[in-house]
Residue frames as qw, qx, qy, qz and C-alpha x, y, z in Angstrom:
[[0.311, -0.907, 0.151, 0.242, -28.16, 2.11, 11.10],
 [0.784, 0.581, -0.112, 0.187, -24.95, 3.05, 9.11],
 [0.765, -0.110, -0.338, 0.536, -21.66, 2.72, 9.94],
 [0.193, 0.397, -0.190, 0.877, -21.56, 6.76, 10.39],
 [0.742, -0.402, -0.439, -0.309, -24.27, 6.12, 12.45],
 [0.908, -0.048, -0.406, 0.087, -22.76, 3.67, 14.53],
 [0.626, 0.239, -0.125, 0.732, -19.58, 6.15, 14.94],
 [0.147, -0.480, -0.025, -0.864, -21.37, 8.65, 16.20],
 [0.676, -0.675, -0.023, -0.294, -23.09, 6.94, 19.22],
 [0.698, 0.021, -0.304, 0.648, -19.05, 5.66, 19.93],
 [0.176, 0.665, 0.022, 0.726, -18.70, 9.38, 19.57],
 [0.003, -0.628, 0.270, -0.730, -20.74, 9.97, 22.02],
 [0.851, -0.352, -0.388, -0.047, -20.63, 7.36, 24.25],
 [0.732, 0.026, -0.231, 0.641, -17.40, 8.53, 25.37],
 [0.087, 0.251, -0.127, 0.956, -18.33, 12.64, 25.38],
 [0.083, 0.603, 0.593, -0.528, -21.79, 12.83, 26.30],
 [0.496, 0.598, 0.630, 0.003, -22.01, 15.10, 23.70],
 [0.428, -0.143, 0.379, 0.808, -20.91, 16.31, 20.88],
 [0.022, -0.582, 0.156, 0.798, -21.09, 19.40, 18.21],
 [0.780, 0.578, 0.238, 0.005, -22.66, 19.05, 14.12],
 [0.495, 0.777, -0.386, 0.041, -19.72, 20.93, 12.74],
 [0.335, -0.632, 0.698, -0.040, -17.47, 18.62, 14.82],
 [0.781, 0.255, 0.569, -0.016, -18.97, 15.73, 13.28],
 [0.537, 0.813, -0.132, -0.181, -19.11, 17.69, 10.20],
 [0.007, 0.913, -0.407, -0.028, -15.23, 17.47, 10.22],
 [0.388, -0.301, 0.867, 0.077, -14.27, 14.00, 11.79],
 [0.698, 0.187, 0.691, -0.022, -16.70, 12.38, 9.09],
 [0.328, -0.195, 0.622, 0.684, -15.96, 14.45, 6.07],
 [0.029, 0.410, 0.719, 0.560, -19.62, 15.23, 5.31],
 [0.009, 0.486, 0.184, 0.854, -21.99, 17.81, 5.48],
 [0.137, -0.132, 0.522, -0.831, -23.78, 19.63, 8.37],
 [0.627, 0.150, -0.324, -0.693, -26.87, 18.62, 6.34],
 [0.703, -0.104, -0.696, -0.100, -26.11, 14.67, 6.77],
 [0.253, 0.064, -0.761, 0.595, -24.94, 15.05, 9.96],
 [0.185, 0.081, 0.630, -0.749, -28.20, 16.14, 11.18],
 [0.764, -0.123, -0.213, -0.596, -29.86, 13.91, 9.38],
 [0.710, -0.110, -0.686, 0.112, -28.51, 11.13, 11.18],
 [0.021, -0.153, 0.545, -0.824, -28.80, 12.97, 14.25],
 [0.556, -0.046, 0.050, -0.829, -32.33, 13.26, 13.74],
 [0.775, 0.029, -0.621, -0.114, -32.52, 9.21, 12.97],
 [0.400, 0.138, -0.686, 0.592, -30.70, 8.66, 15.96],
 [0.179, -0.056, 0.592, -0.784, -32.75, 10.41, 17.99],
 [0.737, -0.018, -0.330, -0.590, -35.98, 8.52, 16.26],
 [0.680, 0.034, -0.729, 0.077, -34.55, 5.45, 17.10],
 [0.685, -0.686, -0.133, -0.205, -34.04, 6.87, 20.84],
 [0.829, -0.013, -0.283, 0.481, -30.43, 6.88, 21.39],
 [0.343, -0.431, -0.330, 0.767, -30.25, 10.36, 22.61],
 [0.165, 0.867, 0.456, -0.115, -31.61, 13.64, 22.22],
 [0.438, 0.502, 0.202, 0.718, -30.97, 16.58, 20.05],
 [0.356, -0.645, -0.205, 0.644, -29.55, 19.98, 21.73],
 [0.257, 0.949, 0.072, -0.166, -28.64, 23.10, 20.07],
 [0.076, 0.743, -0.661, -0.073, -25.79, 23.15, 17.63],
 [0.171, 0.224, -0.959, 0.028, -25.45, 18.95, 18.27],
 [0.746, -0.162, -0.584, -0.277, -26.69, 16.25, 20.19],
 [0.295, -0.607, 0.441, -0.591, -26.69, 14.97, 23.59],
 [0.252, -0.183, -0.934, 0.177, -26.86, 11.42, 25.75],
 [0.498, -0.537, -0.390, -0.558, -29.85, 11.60, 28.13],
 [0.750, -0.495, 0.054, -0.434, -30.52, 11.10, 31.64],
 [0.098, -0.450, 0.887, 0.015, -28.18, 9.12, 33.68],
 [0.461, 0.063, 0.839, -0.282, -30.76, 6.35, 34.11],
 [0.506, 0.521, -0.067, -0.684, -32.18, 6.44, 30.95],
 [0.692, -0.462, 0.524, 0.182, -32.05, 3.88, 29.25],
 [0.496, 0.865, 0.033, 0.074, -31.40, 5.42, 25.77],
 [0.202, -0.861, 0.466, -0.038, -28.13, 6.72, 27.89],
 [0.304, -0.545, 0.780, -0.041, -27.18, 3.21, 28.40],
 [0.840, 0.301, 0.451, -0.020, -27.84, 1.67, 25.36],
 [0.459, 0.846, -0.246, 0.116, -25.08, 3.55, 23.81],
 [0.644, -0.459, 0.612, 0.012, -22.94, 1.88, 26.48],
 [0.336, -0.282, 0.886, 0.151, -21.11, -0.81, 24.79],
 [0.481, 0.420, -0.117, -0.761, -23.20, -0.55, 21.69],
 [0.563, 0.423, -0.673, -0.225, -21.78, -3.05, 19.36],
 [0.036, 0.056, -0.972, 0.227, -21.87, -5.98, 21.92],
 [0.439, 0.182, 0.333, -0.814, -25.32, -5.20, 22.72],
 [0.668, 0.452, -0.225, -0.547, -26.65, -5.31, 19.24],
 [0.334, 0.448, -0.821, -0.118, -24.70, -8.32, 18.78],
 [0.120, 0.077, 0.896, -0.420, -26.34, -10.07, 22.19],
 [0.442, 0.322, 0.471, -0.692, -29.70, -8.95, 21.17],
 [0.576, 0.388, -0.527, -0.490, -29.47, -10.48, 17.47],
 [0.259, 0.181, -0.948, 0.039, -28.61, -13.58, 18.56],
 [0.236, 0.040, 0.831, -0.502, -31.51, -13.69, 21.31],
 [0.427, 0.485, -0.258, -0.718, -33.79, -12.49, 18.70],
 [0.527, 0.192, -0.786, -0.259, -32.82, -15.88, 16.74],
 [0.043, -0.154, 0.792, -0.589, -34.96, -17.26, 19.90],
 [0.445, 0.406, 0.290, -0.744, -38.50, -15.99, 19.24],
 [0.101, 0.180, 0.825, 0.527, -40.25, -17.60, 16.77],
 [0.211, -0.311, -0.253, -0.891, -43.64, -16.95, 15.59],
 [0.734, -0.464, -0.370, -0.330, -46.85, -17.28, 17.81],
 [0.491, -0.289, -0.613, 0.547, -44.36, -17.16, 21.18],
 [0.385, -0.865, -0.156, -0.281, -45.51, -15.48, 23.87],
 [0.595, 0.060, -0.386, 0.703, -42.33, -13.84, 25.73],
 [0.190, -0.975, -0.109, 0.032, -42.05, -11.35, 28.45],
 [0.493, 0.619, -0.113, 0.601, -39.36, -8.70, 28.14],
 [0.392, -0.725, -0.467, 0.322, -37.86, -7.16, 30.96],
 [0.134, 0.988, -0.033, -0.066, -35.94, -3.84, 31.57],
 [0.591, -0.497, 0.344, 0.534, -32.51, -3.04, 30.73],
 [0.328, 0.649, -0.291, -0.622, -30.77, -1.01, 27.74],
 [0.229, 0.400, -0.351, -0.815, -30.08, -4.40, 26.15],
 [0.233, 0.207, 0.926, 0.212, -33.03, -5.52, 25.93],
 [0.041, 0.732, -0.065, -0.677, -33.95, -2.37, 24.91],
 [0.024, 0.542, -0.673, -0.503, -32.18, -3.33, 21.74],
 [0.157, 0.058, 0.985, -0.034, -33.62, -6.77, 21.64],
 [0.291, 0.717, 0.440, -0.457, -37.46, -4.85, 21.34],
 [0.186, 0.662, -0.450, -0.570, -35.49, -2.89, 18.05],
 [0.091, 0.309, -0.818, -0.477, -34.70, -5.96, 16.61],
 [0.143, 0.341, 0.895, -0.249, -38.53, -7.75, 17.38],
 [0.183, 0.614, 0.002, -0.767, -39.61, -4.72, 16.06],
 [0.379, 0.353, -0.647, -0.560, -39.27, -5.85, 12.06],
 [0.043, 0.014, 0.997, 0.070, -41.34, -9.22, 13.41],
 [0.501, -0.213, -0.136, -0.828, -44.96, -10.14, 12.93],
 [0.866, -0.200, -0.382, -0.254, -47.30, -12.86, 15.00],
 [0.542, 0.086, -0.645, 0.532, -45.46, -12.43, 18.16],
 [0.294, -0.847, -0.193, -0.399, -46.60, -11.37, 21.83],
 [0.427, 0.397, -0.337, 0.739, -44.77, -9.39, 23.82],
 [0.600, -0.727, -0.315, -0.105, -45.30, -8.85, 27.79],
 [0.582, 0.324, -0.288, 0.688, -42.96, -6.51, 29.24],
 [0.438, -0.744, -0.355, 0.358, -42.81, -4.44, 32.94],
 [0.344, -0.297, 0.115, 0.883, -40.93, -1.14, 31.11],
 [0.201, 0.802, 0.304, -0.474, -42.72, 1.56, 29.88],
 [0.068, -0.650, 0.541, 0.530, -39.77, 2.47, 27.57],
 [0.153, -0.176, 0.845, 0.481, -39.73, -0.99, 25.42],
 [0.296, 0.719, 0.619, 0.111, -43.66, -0.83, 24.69],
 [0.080, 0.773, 0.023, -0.629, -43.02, 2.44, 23.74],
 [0.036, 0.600, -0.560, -0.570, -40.62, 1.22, 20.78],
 [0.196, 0.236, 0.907, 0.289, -42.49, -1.65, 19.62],
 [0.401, 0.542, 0.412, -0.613, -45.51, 1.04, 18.81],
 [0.275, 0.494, -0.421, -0.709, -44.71, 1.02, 15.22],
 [0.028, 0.045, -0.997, -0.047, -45.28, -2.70, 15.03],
 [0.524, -0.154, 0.094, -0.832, -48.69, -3.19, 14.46],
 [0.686, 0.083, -0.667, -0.279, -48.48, -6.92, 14.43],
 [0.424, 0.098, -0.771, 0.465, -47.37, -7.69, 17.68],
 [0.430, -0.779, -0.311, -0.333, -49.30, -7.72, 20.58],
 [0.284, 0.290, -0.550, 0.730, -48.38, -5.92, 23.93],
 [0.624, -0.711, -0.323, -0.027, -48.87, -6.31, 27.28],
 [0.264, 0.464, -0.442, 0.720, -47.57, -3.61, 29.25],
 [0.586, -0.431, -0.683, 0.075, -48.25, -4.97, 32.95],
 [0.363, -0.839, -0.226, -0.335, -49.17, -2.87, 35.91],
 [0.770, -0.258, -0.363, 0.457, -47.30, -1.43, 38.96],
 [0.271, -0.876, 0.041, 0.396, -45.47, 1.62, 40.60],
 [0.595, 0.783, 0.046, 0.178, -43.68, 3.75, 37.89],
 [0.724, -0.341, 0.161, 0.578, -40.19, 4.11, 38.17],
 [0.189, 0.910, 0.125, -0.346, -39.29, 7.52, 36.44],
 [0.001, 0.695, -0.653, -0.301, -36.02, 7.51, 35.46],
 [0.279, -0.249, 0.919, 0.122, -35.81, 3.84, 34.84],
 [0.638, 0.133, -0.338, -0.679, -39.56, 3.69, 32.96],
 [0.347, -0.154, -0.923, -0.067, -39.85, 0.01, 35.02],
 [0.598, -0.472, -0.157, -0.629, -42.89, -0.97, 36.52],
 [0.268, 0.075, -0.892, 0.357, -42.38, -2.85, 39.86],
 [0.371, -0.066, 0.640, -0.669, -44.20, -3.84, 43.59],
 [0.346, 0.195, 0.791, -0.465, -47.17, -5.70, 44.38],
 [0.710, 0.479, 0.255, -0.449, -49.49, -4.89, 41.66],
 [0.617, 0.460, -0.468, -0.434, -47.27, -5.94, 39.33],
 [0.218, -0.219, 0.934, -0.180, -46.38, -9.53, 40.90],
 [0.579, 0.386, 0.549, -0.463, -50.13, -9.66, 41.11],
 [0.571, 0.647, -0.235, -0.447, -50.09, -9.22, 37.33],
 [0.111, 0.479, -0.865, -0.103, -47.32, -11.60, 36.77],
 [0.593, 0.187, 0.688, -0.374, -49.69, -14.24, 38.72],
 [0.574, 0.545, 0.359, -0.495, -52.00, -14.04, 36.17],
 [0.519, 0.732, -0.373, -0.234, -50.44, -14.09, 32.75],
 [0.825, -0.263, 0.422, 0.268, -48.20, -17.02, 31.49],
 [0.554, 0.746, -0.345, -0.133, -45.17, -17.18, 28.50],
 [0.987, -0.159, 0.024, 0.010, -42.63, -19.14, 28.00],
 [0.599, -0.024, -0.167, 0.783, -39.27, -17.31, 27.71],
 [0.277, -0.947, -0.041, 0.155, -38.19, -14.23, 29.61],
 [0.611, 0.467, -0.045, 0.637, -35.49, -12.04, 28.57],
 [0.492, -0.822, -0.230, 0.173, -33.63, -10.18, 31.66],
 [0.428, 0.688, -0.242, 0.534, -31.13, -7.74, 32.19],
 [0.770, -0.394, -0.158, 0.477, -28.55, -7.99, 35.08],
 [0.328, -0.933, 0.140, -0.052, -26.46, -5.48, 36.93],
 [0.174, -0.656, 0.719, -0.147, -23.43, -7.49, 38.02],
 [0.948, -0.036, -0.294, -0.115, -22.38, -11.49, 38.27],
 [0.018, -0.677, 0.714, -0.178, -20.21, -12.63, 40.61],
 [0.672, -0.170, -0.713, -0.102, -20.21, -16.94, 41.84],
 [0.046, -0.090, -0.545, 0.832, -20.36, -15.40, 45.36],
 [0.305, 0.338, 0.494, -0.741, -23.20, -13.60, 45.15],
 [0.470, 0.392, 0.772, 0.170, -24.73, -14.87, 41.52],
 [0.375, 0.189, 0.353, 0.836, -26.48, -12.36, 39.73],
 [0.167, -0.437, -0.402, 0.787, -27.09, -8.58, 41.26],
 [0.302, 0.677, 0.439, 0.508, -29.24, -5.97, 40.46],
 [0.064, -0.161, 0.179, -0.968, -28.63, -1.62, 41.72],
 [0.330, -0.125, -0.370, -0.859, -32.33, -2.23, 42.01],
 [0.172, 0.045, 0.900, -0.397, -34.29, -3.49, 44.77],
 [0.663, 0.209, 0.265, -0.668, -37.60, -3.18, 43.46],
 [0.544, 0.553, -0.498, -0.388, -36.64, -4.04, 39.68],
 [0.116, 0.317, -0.939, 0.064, -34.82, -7.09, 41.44],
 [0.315, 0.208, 0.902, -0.209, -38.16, -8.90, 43.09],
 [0.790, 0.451, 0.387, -0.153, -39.93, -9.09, 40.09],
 [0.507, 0.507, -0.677, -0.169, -36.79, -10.03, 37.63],
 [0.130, -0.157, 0.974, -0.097, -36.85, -13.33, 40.25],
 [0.592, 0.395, 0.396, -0.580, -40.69, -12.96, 40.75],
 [0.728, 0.536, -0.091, -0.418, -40.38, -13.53, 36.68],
 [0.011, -0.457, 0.889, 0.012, -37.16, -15.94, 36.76],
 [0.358, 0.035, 0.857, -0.368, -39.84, -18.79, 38.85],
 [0.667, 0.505, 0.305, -0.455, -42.68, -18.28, 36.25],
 [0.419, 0.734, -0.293, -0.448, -40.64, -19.01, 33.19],
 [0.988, 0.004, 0.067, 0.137, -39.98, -22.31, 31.51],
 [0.753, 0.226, 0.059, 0.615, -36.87, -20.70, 29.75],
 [0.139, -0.926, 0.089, 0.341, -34.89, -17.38, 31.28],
 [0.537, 0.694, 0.170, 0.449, -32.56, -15.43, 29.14],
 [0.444, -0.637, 0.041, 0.628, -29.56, -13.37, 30.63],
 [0.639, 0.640, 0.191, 0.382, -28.66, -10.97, 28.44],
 [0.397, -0.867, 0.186, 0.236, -25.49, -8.69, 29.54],
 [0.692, 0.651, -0.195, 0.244, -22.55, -7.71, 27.69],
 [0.781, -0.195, -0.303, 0.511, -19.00, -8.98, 30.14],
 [0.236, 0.561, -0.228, 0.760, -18.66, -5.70, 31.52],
 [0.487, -0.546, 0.293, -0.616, -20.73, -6.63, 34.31],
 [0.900, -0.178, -0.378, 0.126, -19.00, -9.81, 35.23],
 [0.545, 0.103, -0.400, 0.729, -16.78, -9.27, 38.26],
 [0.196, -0.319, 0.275, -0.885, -19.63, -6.71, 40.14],
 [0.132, -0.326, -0.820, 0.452, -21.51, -7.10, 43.06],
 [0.312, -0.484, -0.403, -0.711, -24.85, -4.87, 43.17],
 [0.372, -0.324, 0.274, -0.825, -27.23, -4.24, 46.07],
 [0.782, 0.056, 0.184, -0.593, -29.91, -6.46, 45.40],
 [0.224, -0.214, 0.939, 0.147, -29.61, -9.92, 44.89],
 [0.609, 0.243, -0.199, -0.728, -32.03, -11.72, 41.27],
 [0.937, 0.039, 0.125, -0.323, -31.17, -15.27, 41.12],
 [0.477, -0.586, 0.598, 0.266, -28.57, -17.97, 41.17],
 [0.164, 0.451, -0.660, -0.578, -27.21, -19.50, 38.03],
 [0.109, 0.271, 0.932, -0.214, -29.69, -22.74, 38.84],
 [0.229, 0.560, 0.623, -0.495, -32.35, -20.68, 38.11],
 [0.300, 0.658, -0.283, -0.630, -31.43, -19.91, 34.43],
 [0.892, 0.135, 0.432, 0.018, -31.29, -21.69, 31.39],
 [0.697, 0.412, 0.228, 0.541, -29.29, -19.42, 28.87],
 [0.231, -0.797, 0.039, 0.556, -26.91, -16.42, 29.53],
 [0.768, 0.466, 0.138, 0.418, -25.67, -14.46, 26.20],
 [0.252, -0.931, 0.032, 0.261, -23.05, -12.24, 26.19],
 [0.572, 0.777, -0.264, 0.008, -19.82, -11.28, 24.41],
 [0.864, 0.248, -0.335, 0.282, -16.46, -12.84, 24.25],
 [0.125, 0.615, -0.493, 0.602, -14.88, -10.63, 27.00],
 [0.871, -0.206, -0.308, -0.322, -16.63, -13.04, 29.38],
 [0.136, -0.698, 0.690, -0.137, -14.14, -14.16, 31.95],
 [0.514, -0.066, -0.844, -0.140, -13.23, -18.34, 31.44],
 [0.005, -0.135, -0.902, 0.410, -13.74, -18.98, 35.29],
 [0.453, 0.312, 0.393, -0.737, -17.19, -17.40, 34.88],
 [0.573, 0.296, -0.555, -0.525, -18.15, -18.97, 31.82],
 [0.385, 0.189, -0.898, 0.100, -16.58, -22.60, 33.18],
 [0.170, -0.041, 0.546, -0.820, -18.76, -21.63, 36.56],
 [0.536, 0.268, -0.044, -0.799, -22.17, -20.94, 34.99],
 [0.509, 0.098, -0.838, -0.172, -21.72, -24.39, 32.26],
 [0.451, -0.002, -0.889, 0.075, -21.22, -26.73, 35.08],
 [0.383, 0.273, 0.657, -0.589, -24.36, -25.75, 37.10],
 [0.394, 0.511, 0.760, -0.081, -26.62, -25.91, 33.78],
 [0.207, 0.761, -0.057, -0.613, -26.45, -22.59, 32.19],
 [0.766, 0.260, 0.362, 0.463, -25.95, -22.67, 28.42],
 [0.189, -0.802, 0.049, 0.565, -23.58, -19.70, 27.73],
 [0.597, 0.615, 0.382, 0.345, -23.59, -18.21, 24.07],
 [0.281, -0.690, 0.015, 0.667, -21.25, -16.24, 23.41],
 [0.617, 0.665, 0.378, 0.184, -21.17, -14.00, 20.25]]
């Protein structure tokens, strides 16, 4: 992705969605590029193409809300990336970024990949090296996760050795929350089965509380996330065991 690129899911992270000849204008180049990087953009899945422009997606999408705080994202999901080596077996869960994290696993080969979203085996299809396991369960529509009983039952059954989760909210009250009651008992359900868990969450969701409760800080081993991070929550996390990377 180039830096006009880049500028352009700012763009429209902020409108929802924006106009070619407006683009045209604020970047100084043709209607022509502009919708070819529209058209990239929407390859890649970051939103969807409208008449005349472009558009976010769905609130719950999570295309929508991987344009969220873009640049931290990409930044958390390189680094976790530098995790995976070859011949691991990881499971992925949902969230936009690890969403992002699936983009950048994407360009690997000799790696297997077990994931409860519909959405991130979608984007690793180009990858023919990698295997996938996309595990059973009730379909969540908007959210493309798979949850309940059959998938637990699935979870049983299958082993790996790091897990890569996305979080809602952190607070040292109530640890870390998810909007999501299903999504939440099997992100713990997959917390207990893993030697090594992976937070991945960019510090906008330190300081919220959520519905559902996923798992206390005891029950991780590595949280990344970006420098906006608050100290007491950082200082928190450390001194129970967590190792907090910040990038």
């Amino acid at each position: 992705m180039n830096r006009r690129q880049r500028k352009i899911i700012d763009h429209l992270s902020r409108g929802g969605k924006t106009a070619v000849s407006d683009l045209a204008r604020q970047f100084s180049v043709s209607a022509v590029t502009i919708r070819q990087d529209l058209n990239y953009l929407e390859g890649e899945g970051f939103l969807k193409r409208v008449h005349g422009g472009a558009a976010l997606r769905d609130a719950d999408d999570i295309s929508k809300r991987m344009v969220a705080n873009y640049d931290q994202k990409l930044a958390i999901a390189s680094k976790a990336a530098g995790f995976v080596a070859e011949n691991d077996t990881i499971l992925i869960e949902s969230g936009s970024t690890n969403a992002i994290l699936v983009k950048e696993l994407g360009k690997r080969e000799n790696i297997n990949i077990i994931t409860t979203n519909v959405f991130i085996a979608r984007e690793l299809r180009k990858n023919a090296h990698a295997n996938i396991i996309l595990l059973g369960g009730y379909y969540q529509h908007e959210s493309e996760s798979l949850v309940g009983s059959l998938t637990k039952l699935c979870l049983e059954n299958i082993n790996f050795s790091k897990a890569f989760i996305g979080v809602d909210g952190f607070t040292s009250e109530s640890g870390f929350t998810s909007s999501n009651m299903l999504r939440a008992e099997i992100s713990g359900a997959i917390a207990k089965k893993s030697k090594e868990v992976f937070v991945l969450t960019d510090s906008s969701k330190f300081g919220r509380v959520h519905l559902a409760s996923l798992f206390r800080p005891e029950d991780i081993t590595h949280l990344i996330t970006d420098s906006g991070i608050p100290e007491k929550d950082r200082r928190y996390l450390e001194e129970r065991g967590v190792k907090v990377i910040i990038v």
